[in-house]
C-alpha positions in Angstrom: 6.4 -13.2 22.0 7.7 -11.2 18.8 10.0 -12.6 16.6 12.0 -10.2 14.9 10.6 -11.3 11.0 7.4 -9.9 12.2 8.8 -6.6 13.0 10.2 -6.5 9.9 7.3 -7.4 7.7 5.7 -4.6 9.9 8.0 -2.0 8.5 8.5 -3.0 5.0 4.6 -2.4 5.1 5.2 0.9 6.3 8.2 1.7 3.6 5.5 0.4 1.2 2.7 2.1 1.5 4.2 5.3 1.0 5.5 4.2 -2.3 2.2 2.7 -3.4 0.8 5.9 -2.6 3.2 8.1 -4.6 3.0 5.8 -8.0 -1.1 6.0 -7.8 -0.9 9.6 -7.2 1.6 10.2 -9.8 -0.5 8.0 -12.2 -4.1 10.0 -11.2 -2.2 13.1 -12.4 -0.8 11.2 -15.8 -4.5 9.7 -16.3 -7.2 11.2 -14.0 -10.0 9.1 -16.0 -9.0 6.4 -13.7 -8.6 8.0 -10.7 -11.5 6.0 -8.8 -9.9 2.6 -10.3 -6.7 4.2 -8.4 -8.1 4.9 -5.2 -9.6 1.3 -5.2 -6.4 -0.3 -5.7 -4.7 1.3 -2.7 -7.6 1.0 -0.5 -7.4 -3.3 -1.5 -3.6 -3.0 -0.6 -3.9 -0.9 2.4 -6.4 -3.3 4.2 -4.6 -6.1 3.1 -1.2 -5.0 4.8 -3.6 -4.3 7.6 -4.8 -7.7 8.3 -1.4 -9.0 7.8 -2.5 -10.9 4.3 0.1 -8.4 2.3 3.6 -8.1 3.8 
């Protein structure tokens, strides 16, 4: 039913994430003017690893 590639897409999305997380929080620190431009961008990427579009 699985195959294992989608399992692994699954939880490179998961190692990801994480990461994508750090970097934009590291950044809002660096340059909190664009905090909400920030936010946005993780938001984009985090639906889009959720409907699959993003591996």
């Amino acid at each position: 039913m699985f195959s294992g590639f989608d399992s692994m897409s699954i939880n490179l999305s998961f190692k990801l994430l994480p990461i994508l997380a750090l970097i934009l929080g590291i950044a809002s620190i660096v340059a909190p003017r664009f905090l909400n431009i920030f936010v946005a961008i993780f938001l984009i990427a985090y639906a889009l690893v959720g409907f699959g579009l993003l591996r």
